[in-house]
Residue frames as a rotation matrix with the C-alpha (Angstrom) as fourth column:
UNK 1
0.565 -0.579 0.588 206.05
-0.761 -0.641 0.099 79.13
0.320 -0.503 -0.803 47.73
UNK 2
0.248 -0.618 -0.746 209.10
-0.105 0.749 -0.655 77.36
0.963 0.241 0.120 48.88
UNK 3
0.177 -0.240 -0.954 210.62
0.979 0.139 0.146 77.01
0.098 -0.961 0.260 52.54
UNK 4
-0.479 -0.781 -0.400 211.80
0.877 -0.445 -0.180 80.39
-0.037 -0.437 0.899 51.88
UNK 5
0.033 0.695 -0.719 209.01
0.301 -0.693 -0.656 82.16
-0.953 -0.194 -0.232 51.27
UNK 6
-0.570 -0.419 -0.707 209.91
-0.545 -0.451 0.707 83.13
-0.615 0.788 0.028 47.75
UNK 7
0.352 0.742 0.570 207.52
-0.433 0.669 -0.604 81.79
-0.830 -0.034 0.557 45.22
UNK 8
-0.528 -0.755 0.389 209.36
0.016 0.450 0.893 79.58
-0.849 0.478 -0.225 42.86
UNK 9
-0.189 0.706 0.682 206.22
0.678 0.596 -0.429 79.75
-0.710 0.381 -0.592 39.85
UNK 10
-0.187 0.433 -0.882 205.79
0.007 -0.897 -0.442 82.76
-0.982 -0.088 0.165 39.36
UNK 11
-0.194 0.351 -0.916 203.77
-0.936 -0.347 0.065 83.60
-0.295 0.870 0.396 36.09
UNK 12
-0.784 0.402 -0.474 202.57
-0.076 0.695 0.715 79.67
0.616 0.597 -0.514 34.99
UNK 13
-0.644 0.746 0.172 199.66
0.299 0.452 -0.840 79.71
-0.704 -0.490 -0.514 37.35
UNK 14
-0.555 0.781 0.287 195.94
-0.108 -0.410 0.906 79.88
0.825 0.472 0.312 35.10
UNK 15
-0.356 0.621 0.698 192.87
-0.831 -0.552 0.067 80.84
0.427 -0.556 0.713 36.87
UNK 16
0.508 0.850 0.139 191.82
-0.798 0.404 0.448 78.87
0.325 -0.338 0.883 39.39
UNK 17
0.316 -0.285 -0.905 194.85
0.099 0.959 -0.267 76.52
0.944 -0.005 0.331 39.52
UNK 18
-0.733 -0.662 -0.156 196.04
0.141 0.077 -0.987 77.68
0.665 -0.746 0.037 43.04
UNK 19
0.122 0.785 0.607 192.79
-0.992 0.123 0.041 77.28
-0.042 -0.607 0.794 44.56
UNK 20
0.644 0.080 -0.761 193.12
-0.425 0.864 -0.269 73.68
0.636 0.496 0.591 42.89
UNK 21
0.204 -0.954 -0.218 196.37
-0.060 0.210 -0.976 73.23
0.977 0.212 -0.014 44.37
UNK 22
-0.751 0.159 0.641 195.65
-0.650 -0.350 -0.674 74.27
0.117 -0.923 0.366 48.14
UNK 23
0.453 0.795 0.403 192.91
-0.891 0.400 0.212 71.73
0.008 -0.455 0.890 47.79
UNK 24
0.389 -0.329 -0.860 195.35
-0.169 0.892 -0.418 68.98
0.905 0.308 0.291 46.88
UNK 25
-0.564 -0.812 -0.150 197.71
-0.062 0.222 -0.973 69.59
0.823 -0.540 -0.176 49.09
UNK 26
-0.392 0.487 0.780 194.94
-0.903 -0.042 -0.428 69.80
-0.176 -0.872 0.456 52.12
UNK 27
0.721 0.578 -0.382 193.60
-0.636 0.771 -0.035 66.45
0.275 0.268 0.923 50.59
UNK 28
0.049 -0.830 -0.556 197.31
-0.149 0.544 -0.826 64.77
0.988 0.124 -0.096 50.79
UNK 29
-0.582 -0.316 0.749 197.51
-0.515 -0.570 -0.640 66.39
0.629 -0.759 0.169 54.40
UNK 30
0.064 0.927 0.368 194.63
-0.981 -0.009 0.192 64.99
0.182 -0.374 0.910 55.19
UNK 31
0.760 0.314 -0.569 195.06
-0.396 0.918 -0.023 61.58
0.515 0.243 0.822 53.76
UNK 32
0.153 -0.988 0.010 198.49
-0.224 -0.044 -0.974 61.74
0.963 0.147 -0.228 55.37
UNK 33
-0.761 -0.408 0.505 197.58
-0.598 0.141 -0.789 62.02
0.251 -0.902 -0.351 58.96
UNK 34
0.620 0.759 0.201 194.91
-0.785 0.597 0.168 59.74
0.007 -0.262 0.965 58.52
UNK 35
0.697 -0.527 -0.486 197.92
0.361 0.844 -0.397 56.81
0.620 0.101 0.778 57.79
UNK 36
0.841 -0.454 -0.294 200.21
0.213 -0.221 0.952 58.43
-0.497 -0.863 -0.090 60.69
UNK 37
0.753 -0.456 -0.474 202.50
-0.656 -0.463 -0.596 59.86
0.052 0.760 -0.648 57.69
UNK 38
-0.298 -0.932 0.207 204.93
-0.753 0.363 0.549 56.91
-0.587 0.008 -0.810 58.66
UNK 39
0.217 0.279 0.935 202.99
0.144 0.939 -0.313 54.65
-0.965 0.203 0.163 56.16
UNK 40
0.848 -0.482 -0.219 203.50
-0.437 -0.403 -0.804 57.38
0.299 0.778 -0.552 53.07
UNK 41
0.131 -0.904 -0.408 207.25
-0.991 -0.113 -0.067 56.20
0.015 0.413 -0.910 53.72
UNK 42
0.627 0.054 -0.777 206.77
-0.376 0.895 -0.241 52.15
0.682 0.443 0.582 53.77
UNK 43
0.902 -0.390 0.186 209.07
0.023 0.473 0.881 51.69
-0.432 -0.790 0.436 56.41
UNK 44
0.558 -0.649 0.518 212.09
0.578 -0.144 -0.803 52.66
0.596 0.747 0.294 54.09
UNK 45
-0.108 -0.833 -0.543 215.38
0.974 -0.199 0.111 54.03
-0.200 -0.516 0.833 55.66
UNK 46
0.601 -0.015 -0.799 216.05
-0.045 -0.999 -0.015 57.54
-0.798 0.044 -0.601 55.08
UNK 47
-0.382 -0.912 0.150 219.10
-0.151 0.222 0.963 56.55
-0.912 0.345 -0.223 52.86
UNK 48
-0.695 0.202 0.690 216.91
0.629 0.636 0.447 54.38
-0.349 0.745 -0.569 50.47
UNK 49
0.586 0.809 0.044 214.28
0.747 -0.519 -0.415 57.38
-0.313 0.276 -0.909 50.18
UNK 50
0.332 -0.511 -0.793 217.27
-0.267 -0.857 0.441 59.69
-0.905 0.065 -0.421 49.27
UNK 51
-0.505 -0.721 0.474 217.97
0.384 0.304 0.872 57.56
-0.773 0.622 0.123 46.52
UNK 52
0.457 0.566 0.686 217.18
0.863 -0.096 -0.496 58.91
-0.215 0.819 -0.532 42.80
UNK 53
-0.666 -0.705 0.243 217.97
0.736 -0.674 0.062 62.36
0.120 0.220 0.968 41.42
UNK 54
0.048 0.575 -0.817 216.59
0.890 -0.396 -0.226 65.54
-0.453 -0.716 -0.531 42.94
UNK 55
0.013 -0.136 0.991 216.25
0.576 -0.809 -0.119 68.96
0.817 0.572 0.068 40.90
UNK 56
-0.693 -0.245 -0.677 216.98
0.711 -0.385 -0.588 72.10
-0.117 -0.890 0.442 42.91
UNK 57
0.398 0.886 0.236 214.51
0.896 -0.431 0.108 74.61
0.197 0.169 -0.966 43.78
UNK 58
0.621 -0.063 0.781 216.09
-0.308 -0.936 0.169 77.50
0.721 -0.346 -0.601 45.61
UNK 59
-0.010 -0.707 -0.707 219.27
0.873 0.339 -0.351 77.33
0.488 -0.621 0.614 47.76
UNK 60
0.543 0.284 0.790 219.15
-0.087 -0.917 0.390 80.12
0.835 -0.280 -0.473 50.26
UNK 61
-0.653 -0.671 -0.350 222.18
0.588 -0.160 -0.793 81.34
0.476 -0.724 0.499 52.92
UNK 62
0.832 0.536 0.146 221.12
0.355 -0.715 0.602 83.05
0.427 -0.449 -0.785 56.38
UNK 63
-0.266 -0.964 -0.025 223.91
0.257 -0.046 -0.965 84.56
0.929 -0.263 0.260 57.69
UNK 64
-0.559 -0.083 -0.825 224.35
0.782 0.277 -0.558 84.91
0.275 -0.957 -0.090 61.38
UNK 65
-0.767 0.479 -0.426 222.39
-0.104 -0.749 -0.655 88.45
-0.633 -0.458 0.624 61.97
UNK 66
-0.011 0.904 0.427 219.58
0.282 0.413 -0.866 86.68
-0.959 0.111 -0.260 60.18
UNK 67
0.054 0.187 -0.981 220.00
-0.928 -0.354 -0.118 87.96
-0.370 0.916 0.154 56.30
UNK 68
0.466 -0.125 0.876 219.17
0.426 0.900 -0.098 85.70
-0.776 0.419 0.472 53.72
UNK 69
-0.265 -0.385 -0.884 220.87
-0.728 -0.521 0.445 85.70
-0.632 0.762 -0.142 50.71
UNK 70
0.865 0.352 0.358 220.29
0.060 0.635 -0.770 83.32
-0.498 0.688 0.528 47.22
UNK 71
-0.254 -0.967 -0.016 223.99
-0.257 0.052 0.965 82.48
-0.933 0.249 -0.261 45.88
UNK 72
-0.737 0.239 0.632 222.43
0.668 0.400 0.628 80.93
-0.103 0.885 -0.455 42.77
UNK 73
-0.986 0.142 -0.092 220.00
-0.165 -0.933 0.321 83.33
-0.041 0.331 0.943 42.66
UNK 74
-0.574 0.536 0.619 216.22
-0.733 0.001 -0.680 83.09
-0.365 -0.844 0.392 42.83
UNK 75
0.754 0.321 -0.573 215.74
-0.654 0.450 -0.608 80.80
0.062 0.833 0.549 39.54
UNK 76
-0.123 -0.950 0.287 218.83
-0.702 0.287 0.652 78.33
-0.701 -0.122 -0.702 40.47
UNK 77
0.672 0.535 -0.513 219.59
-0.701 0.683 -0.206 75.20
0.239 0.498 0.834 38.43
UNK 78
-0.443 -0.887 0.128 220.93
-0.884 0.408 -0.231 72.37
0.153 -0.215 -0.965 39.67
UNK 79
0.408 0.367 -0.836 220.88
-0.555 0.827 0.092 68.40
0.725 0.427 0.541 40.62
UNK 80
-0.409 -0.671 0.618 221.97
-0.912 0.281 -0.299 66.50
0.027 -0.686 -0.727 43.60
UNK 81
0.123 0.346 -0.930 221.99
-0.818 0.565 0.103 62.57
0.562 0.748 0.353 42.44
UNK 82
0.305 0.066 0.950 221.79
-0.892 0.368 0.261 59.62
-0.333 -0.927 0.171 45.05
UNK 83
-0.474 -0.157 -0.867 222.93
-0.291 0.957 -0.015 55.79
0.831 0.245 -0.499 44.18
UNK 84
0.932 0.358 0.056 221.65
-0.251 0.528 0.811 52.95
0.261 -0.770 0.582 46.04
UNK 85
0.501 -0.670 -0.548 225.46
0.746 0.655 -0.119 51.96
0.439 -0.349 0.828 46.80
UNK 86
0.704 0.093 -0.704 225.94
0.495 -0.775 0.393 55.52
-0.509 -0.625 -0.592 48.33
UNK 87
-0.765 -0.329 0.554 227.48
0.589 -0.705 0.395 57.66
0.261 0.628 0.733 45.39
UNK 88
0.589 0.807 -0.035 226.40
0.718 -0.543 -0.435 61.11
-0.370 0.231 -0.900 44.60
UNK 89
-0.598 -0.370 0.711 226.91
0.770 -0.511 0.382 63.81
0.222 0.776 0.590 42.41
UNK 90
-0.002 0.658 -0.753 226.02
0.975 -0.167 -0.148 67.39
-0.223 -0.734 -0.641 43.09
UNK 91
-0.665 -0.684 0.299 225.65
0.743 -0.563 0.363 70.45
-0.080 0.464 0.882 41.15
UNK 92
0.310 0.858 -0.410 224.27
0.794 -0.471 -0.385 73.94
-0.523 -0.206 -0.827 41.34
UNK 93
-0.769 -0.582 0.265 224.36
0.637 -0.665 0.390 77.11
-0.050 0.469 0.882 38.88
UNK 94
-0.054 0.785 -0.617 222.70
0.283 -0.581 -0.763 79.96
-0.958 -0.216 -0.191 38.88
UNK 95
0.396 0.564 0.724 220.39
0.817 0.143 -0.558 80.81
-0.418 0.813 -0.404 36.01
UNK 96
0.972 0.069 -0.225 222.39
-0.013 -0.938 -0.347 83.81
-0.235 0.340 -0.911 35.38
UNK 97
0.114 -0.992 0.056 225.80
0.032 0.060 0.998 82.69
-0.993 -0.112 0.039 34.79
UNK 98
0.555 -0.049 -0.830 226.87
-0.680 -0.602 -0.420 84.44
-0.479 0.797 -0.367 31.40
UNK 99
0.803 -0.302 0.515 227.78
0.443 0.879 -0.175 82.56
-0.400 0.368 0.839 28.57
UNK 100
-0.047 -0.856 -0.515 231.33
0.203 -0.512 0.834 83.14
-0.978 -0.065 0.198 27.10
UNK 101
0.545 0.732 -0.409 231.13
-0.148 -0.396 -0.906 85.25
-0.826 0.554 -0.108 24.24
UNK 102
-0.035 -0.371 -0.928 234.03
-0.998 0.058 0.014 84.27
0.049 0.927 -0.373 22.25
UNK 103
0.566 0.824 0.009 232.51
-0.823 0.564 0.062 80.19
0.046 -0.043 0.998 22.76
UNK 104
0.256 -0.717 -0.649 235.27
-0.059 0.658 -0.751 79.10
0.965 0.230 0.127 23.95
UNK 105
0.911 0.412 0.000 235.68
-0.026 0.057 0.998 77.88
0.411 -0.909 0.063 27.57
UNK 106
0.651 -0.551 -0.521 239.36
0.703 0.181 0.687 78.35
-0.284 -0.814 0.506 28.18
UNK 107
-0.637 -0.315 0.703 239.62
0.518 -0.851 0.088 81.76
0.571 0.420 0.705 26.36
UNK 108
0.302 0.952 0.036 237.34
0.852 -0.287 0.439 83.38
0.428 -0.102 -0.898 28.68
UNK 109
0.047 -0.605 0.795 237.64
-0.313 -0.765 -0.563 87.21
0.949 -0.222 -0.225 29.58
UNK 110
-0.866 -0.483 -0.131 238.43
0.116 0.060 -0.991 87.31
0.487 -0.874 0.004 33.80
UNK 111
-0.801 0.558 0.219 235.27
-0.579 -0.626 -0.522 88.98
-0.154 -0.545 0.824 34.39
UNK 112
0.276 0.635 -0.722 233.25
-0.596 0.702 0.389 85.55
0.754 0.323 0.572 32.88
UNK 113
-0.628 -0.682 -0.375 235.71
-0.120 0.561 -0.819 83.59
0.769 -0.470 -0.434 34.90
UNK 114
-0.998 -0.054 0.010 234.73
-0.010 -0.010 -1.000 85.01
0.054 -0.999 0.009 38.11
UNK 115
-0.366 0.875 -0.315 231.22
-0.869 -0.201 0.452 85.04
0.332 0.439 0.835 36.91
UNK 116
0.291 0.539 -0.791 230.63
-0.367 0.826 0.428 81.71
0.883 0.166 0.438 36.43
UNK 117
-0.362 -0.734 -0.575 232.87
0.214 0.535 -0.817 80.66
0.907 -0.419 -0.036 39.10
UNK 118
-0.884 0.404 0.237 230.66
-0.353 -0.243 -0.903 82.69
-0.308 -0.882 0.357 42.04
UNK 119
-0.067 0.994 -0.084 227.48
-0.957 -0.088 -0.276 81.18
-0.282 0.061 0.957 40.13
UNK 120
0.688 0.035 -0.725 228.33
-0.333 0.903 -0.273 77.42
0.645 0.429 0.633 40.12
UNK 121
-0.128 -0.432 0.893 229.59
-0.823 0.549 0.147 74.59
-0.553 -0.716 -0.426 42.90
UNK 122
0.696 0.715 -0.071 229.75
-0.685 0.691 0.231 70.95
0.214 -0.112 0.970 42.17
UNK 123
-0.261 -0.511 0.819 230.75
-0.882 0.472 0.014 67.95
-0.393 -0.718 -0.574 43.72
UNK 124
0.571 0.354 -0.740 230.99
-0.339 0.923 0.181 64.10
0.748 0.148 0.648 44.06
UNK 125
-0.570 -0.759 0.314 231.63
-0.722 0.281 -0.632 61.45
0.392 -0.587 -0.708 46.37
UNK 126
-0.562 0.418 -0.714 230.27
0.067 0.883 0.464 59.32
0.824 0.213 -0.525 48.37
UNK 127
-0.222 0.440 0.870 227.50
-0.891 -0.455 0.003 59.66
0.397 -0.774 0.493 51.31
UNK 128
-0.770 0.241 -0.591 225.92
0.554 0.712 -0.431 58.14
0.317 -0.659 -0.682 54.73
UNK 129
-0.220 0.803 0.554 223.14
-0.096 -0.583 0.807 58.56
0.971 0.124 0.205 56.06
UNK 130
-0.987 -0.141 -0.080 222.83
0.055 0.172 -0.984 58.88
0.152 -0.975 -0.162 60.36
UNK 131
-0.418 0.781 -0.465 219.47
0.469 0.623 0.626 57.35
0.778 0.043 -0.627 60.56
UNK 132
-0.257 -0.060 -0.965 219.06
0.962 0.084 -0.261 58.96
0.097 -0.995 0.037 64.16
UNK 133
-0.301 -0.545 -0.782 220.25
0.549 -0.770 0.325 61.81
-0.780 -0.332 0.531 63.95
UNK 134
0.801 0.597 0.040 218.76
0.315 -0.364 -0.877 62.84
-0.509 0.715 -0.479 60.42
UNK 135
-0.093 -0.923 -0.373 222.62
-0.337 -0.324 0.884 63.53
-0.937 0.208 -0.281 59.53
UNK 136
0.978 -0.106 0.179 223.28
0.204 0.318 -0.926 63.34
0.041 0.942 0.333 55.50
UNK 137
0.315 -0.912 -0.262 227.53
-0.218 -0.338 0.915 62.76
-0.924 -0.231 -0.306 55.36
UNK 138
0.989 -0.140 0.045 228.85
0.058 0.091 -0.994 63.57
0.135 0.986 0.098 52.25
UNK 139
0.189 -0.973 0.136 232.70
0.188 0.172 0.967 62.51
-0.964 -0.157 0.215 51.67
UNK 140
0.721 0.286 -0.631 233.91
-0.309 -0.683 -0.662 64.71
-0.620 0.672 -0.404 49.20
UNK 141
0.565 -0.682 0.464 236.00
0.779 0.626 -0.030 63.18
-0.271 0.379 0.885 46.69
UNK 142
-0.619 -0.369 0.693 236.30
0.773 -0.438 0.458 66.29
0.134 0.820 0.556 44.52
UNK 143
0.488 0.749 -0.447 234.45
0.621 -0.658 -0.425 69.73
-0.613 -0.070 -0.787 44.20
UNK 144
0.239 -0.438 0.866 235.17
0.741 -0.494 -0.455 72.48
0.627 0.751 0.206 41.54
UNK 145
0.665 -0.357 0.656 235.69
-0.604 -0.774 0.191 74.84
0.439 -0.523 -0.730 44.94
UNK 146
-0.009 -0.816 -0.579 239.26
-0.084 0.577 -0.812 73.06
0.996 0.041 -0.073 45.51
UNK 147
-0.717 -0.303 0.628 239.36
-0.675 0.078 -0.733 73.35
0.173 -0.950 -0.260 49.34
UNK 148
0.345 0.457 0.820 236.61
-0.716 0.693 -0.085 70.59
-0.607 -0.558 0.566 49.98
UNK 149
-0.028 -0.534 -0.845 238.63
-0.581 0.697 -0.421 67.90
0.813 0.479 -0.330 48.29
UNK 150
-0.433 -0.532 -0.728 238.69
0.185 0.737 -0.649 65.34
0.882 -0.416 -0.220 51.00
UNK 151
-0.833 -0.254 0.491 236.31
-0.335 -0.473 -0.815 66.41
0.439 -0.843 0.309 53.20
UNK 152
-0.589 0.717 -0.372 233.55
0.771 0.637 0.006 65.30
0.241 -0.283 -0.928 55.04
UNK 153
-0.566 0.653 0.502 230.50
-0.587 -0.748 0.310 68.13
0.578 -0.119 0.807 54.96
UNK 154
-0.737 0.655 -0.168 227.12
0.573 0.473 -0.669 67.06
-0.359 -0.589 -0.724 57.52
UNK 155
-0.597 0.703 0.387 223.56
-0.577 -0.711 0.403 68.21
0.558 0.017 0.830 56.75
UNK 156
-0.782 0.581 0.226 220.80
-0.144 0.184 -0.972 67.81
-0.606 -0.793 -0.060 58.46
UNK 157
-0.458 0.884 0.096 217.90
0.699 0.292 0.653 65.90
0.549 0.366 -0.751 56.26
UNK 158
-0.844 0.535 0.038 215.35
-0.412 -0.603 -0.683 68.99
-0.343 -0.592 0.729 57.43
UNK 159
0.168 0.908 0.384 212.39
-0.408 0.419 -0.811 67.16
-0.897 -0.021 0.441 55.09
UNK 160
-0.802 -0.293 -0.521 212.04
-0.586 0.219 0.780 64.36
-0.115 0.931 -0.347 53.13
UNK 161
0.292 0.929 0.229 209.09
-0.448 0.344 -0.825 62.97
-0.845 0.139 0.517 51.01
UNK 162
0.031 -0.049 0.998 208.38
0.395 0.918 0.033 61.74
-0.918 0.393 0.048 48.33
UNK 163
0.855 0.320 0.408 208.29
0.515 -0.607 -0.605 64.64
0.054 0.727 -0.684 46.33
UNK 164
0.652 -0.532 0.540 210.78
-0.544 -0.824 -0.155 67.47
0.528 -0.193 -0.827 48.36
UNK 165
0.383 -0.760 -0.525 213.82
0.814 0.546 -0.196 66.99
0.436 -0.353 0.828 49.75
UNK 166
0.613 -0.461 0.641 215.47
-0.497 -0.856 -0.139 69.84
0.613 -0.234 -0.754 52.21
UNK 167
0.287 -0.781 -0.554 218.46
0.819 0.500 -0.281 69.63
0.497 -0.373 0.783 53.48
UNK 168
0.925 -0.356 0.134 220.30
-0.379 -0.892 0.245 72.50
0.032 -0.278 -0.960 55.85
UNK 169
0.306 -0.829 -0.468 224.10
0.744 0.514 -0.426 72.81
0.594 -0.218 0.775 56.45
UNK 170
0.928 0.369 -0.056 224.54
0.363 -0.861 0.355 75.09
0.083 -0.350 -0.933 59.43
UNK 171
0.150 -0.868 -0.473 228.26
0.111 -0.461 0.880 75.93
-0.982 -0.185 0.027 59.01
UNK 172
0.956 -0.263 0.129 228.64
0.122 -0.045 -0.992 77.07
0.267 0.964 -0.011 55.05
UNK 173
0.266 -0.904 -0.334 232.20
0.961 0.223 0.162 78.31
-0.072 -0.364 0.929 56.38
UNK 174
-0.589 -0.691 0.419 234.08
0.671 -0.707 -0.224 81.39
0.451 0.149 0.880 56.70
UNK 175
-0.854 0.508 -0.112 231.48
-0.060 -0.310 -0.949 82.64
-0.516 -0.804 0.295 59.21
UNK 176
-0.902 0.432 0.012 228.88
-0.151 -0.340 0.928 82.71
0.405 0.835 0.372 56.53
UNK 177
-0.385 0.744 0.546 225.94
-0.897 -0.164 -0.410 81.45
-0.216 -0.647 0.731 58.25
UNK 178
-0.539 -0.176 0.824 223.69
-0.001 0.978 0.209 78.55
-0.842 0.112 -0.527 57.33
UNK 179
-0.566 -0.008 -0.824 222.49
-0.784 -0.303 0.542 76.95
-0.254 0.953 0.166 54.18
UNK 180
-0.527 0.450 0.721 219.52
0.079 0.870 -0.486 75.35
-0.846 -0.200 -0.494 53.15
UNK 181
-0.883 0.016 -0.470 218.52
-0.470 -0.014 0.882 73.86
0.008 1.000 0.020 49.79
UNK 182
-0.047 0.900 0.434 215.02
-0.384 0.385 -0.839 72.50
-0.922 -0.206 0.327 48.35
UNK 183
-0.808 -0.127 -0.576 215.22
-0.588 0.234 0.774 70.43
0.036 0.964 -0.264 45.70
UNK 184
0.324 0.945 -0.041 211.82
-0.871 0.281 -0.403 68.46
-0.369 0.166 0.914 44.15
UNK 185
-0.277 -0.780 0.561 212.43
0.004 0.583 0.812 65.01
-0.961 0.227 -0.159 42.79
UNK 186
-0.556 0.079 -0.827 212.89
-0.796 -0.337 0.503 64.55
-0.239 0.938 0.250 39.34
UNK 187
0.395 0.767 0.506 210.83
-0.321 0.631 -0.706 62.15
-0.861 0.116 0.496 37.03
């Protein structure tokens, strides 16, 4: 299961492996607050542990009267890529965005268009990290949704390990509500 409750496996488990799995993770837990969990991070910034390239797990909107929703749907794919000189690159689609049937990407019918176009975001630019504050600031150079050209988005670093990475942003815009992504790193 993920932050959202949703279970992100479904169908690769064999017998016995999520008993297996519940013992790791209680073993990690374990070994974790035995080292006061600030030794698992070496004394590393937040910044320098953000660096590398993160797969996404599940992006998931609440909107103010508490619905959630899954823009990318509950299988997403995507990538959100860190530099050590603070680049990044950022890109989510949902496993269901339809391919165009006459295989040609700028012959496509309207109804692909808008397809793909509500099942896919991505970005670049460059980022800070507010050390304090847990603040990720991404300075958008570019984004295929044209209004965040030039802007400056905040999230809020909700957990980071060495494995997971969650981030929240609590203003998606247009009243929408907030938005919070889990992405695993990648290998």
């Amino acid at each position: 299961m993920c932050c959202t409750g949703i279970p992100y496996n479904i169908g690769t488990n064999q017998p016995g492996e999520d008993v297996m799995r519940l013992m790791s993770i209680a073993a990690a837990a374990l070994m974790l607050a035995a080292t006061g969990g600030e030794a698992a991070a070496q004394g590393k910034s937040l910044k320098d542990r953000l660096v590398g390239t993160w797969h996404l797990v599940i992006s998931e909107v609440t909107a103010p009267d508490g619905k959630k929703s899954f823009p990318f749907g509950p299988k997403p794919e995507g990538v959100m890529m860190f530099t050590p000189d603070g680049s990044y690159a950022h890109i989510h689609v949902a496993a269901e965005v339809p391919k165009i049937a006459n295989n040609h990407r700028l012959r496509a019918t309207p109804e692909e268009y808008a397809a793909i176009v509500r099942g896919s975001i991505a970005q670049f630019g460059s980022y800070t990290v507010d050390e304090e504050r847990k603040h990720l600031i991404l300075k958008i150079v570019t984004s295929t949704f044209a209004n965040w050209r030039g802007i400056t988005q905040t999230r809020l670093i909700a957990k980071l390990t060495d494995e997971e990475f969650v981030n929240t942003n609590p203003d998606v815009g247009a009243g929408r509500g907030s938005a919070t992504n889990l992405y695993r790193r990648g290998r």
